[in-house]
C-alpha positions in Angstrom: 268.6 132.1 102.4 266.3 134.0 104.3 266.6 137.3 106.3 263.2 137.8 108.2 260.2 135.6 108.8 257.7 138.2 108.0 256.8 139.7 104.9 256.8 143.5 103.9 253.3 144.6 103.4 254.2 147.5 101.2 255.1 145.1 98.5 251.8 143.9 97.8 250.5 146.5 95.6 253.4 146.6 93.7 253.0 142.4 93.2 249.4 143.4 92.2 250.6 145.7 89.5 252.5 142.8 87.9 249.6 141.1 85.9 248.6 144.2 84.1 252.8 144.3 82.9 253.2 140.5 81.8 252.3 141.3 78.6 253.8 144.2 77.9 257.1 142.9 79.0 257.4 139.5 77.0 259.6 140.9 74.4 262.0 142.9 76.4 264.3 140.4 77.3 266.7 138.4 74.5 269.8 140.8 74.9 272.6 139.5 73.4 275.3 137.2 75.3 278.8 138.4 76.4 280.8 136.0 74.1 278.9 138.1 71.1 279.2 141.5 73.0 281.6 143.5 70.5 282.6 145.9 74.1 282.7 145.1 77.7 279.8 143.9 79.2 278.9 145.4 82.5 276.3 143.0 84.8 274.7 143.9 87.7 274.2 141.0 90.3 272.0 141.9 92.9 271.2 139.7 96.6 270.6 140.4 99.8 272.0 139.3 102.7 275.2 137.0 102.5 275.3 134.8 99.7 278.8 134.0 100.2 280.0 136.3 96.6 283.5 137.5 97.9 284.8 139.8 95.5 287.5 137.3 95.1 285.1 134.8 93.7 283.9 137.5 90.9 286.8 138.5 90.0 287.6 134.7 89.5 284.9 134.9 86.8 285.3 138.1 85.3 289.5 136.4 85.0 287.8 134.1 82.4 285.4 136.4 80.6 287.7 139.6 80.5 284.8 141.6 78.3 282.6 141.1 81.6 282.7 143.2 84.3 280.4 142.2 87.9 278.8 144.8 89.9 277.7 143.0 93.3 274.5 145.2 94.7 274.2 143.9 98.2 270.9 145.2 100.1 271.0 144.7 104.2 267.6 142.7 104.4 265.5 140.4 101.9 262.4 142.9 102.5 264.4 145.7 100.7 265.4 143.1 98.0 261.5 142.4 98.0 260.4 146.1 98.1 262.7 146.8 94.8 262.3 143.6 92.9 258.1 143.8 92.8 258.0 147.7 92.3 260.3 148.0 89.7 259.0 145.0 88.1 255.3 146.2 88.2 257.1 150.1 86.7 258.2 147.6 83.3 261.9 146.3 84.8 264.1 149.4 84.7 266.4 149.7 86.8 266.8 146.2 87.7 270.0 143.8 87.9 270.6 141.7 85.0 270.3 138.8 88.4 268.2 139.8 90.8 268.2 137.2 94.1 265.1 135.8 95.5 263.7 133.7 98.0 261.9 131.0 97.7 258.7 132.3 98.9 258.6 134.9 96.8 258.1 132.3 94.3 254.5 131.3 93.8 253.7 135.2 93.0 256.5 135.7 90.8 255.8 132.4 88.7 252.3 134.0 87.5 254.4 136.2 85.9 257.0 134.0 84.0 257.0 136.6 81.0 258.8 138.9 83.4 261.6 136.8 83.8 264.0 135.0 81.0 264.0 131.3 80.9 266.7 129.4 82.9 266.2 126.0 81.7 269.1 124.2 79.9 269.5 120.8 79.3 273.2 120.4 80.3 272.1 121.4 83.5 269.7 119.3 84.2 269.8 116.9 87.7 272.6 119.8 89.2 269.7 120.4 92.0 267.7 118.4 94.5 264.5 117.6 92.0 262.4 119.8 94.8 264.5 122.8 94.3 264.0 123.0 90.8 260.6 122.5 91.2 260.4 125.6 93.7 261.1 127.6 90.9 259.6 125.8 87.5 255.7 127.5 86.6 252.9 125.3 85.5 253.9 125.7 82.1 257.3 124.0 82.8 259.2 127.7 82.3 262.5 127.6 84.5 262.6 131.2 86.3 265.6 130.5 89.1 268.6 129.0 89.7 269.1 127.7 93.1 271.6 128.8 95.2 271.2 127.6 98.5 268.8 125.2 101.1 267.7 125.7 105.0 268.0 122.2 106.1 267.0 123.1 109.8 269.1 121.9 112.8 269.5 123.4 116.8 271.6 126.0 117.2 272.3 126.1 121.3 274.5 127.7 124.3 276.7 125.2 125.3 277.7 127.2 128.0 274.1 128.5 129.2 273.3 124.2 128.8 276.5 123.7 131.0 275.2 126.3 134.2 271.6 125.0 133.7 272.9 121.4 134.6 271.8 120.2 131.4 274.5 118.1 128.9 276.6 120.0 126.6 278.1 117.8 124.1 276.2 117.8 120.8 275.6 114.1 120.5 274.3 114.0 124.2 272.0 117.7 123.2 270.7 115.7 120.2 269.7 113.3 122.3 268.2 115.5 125.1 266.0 116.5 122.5 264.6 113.5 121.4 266.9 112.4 118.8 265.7 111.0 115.3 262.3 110.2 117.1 262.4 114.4 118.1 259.0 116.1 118.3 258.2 119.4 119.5 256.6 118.7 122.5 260.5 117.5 123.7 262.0 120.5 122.2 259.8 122.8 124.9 259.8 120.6 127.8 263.7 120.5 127.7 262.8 124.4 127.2 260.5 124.2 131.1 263.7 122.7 132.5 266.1 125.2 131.2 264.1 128.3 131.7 264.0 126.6 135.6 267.5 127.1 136.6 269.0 130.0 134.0 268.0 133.8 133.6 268.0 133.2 130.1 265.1 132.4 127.6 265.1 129.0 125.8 264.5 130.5 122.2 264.3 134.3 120.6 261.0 134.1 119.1 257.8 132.5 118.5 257.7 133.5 115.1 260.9 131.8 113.9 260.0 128.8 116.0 256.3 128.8 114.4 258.1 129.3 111.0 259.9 126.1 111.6 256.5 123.9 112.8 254.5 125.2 109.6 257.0 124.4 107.0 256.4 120.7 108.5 252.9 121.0 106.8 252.5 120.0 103.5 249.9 122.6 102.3 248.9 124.8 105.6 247.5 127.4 104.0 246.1 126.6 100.4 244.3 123.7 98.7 247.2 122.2 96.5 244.1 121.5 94.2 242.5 124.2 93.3 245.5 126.8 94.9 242.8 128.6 97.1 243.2 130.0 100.3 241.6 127.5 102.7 239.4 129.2 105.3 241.8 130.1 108.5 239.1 130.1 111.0 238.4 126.8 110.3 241.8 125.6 109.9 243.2 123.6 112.6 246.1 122.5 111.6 247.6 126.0 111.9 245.6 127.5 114.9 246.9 124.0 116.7 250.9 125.0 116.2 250.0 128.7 116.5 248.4 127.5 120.1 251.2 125.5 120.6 254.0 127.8 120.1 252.5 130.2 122.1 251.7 128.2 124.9 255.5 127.4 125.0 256.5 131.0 124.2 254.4 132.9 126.7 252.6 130.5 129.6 255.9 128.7 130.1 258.3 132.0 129.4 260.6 130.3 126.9 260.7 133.1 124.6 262.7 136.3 125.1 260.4 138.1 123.2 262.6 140.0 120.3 261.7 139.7 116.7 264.5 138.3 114.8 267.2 140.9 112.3 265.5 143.8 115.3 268.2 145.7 116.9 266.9 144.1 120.1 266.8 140.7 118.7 270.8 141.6 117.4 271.8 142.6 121.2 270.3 139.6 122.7 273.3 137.4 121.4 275.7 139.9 123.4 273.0 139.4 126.5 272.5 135.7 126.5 269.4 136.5 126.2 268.9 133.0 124.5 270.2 129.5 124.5 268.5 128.0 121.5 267.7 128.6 117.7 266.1 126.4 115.2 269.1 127.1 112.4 268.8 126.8 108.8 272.3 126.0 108.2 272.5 130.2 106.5 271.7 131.2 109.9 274.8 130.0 111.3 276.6 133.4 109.2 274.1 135.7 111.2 274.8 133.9 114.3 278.8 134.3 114.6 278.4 137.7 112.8 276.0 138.5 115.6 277.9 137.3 118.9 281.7 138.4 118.1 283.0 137.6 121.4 280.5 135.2 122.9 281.8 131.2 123.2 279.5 128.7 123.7 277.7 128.7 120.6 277.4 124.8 119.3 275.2 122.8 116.9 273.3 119.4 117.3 272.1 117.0 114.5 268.5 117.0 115.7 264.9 118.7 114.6 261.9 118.7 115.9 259.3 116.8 113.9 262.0 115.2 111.4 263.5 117.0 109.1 263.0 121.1 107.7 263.7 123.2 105.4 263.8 127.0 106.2 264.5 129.2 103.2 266.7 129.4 100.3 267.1 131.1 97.4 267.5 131.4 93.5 268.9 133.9 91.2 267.1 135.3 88.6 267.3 136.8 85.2 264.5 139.4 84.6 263.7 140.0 81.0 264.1 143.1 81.1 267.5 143.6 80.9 269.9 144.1 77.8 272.3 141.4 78.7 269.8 138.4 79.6 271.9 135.5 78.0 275.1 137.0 79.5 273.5 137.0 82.9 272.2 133.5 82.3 275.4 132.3 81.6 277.1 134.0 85.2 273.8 133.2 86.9 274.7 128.9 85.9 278.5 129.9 87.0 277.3 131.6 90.2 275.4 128.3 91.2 277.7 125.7 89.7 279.0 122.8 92.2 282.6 124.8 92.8 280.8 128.0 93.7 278.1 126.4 96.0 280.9 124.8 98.1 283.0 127.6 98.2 279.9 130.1 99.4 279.2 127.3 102.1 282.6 127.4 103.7 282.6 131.8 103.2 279.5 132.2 104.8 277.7 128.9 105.7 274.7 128.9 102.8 274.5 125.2 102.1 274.5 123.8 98.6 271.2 122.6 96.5 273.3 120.6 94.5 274.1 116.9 95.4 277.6 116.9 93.8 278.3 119.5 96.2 276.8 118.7 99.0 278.8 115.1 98.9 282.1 117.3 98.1 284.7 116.1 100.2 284.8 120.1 101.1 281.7 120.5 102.5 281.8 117.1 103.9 284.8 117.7 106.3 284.1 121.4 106.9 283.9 122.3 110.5 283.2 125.7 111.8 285.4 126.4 114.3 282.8 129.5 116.0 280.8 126.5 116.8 283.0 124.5 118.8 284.0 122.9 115.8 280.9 121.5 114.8 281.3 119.5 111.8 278.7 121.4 110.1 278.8 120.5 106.5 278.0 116.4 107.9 275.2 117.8 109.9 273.6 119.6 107.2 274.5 117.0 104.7 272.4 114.8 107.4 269.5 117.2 107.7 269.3 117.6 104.3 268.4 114.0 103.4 265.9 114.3 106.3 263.8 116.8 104.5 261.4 114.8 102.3 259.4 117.1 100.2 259.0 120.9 100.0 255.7 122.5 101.0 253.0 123.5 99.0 253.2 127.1 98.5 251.0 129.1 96.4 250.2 132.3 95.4 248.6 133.7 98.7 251.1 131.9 100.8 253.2 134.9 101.8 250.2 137.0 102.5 248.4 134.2 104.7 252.0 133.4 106.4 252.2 137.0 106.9 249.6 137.5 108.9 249.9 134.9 111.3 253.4 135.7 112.1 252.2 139.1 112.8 249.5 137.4 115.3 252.3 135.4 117.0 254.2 138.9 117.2 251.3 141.2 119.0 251.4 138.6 121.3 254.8 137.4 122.2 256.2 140.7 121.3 254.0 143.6 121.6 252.3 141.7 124.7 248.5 141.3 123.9 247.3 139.4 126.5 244.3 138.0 124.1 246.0 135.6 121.9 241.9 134.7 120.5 241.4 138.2 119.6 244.9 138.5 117.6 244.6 135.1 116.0 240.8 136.7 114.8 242.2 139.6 113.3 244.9 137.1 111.6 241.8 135.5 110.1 239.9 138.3 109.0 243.0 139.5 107.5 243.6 136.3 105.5 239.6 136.4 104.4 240.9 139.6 102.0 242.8 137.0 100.0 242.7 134.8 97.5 240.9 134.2 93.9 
């Protein structure tokens, strides 16, 4: 799961202070579990977002373990979840939830630290993930530090209404198709975007940013040498400034973008003001999307990505070792991301499952979603899922390097510098301040 595309500058320094605290926090976990717990057990699960934990669902676990009770701490965006988890990590732990909730690219800083964080890994669960989701959160030295929860296997969220008055097809086969189908490439995606933006007062996407953040997670290692894990030089790098030119060119000479940076308040009020017809959608975004447009029909989904298949986000749940109650929270954390839980977060608030033997549920495989015409969404996602191949290479500097270009995109397609060379320079000199 994912709740914003760029990445909270603030939480660097914090990050930094982590390496200076590995050490000092290796012995601070091993609390005891709750089956041993002579009183109640009080655990502290903390996400961000919607992860799909009703209270019903915790109270179906806390049934079965009656010395355990669940505290669900629920921040509003994955930055504040950020902000808290890396400064109160780099303070020694305190104050943290026995689970904290992360996303995946939060990863390749956190796994330099794997003393921080108790380890996950248990035999019995082995092959309940998609081998690349385990991977995600494994560190060199084989250490488990997240369960998955979720997977953004990317399809088109689109106005079928706003497709209808443009005199373009509707119908989600005949969309799929518009957009080049299994042979889709970007390229299609825009130029159906030049013939929409021709006959509607709407724009064809909301961002350049999110539509960026699906092109570059296409890239197997865009911003580091898989190697060596250094930060390849970004003036030199073409394969990003291509999609960065690209992207813009789509967003700003051919007007497709509406200009709003995705979770603003503007970007919230463009769902009320048609002020977009398209959305690359992870299948979590389809949760923001009806939460977002209460009242609005129209909204559909077609099997179909540009460039093959993507994966936008996701996230795991962690056990830092700093709590008192580590092996209690490993054992809710495993519960939390079991098969039954998976499916059942899927059909509360669309966050697709990780796990084969849920994806292939016969709950997620029939689930529609009525909001979006009925799509059946847990065969479309099943279907984008197994069109994802392999997950990028993301190291340690990723986030920062990401960071920065997203924020070139923004000056441009949001702020309205007319010099897309000049911001894309001071994304470069930016990125030359990390690495090693």
């Amino acid at each position: 799961m994912s709740s914003t595309t760029r990445p909270l500058r603030r939480a660097a320094a914090a990050t930094a202070g982590l390496a200076s605290l590995a050490l000092t926090l290796t012995a601070c976990g091993g609390g005891s579990s709750a089956a041993e717990d002579d009183g109640p057990v009080t655990l502290k699960v903390a996400t961000f977002n919607d992860f799909g934990y009703t209270d019903q669902m915790l109270k179906k676990y806390t049934d079965e373990h009656p010395n355990v009770k669940v505290e669900h701490i629920k921040a509003a965006r994955s930055a504040d979840a950020r902000t808290n988890l890396t400064t109160k990590l780099a303070a020694g732990g305190e104050g943290l939830a026995d689970i904290e909730a992360i996303e995946v690219d939060w990863l390749p800083e956190l796994s330099q630290y794997p003393d921080l964080f108790t380890d996950l890994a248990d035999p019995e669960l082995e092959g309940r993930w998609m081998d690349w989701k385990v991977q995600q959160a494994t560190t060199p030295d084989g250490k488990v530090i997240g369960y998955g929860t979720d997977i953004g296997p990317e399809a088109i969220c689109y106005r079928g209404d706003l497709f209808e008055e443009a005199g373009l097809p509707s119908d989600r086969e005949e969309v799929a198709e518009l957009l080049g189908g299994e042979d889709a490439t970007w390229e299609d995606y825009f130029e159906v975007g030049r013939q929409f933006v021709e006959k509607s007062d709407a724009a064809w996407f909301d961002g350049a940013t999110p539509t960026y953040q699906g092109m570059i997670n296409q890239v197997h290692d865009a911003y580091e040498d898989p190697d060596s894990g250094e930060p390849k030089d970004l003036a030199s790098n073409t394969a990003v400034k291509d999609l960065y030119d690209q992207v813009l060119t789509a967003a700003v000479d051919d007007e497709l973008s509406a200009g709003v940076e995705q979770w603003s308040d503007d970007w919230v009020a463009g769902f009320q003001a048609d002020a977009f017809a398209t959305m690359l959608c992870p299948a979590w975004m389809t949760g923001p999307i009806e939460q977002n447009s209460g009242g609005v029909d129209g909204w559909d989904i077609a099997n179909v990505f540009p460039g093959g298949g993507g994966n936008w986000g996701g996230s795991f749940l962690t056990v830092p070792a700093s709590g008192e109650h580590t092996e209690a929270a490993k054992e809710l954390a495993a519960w939390l991301t079991a098969p039954e839980q998976q499916t059942t977060a899927f059909e509360t608030s669309g966050t697709f499952p990780s796990q084969v033997e849920a994806q292939e549920s016969e709950a997620v495989q029939s689930f529609v979603n009525p909001f979006f015409n009925d799509a059946p969404v847990g065969e479309i996602f099943t279907a984008r899922a197994a069109a994802i191949g392999e997950a990028p290479y993301k190291g340690k500097n990723y986030f920062s390097i990401h960071g920065a270009v997203q924020d070139a995109l923004n000056r441009v397609d949001i702020s309205g510098e007319k010099d897309r060379e000049k911001s894309w320079e001071g994304a470069v000199t930016e990125a030359a301040s990390f690495g090693g």
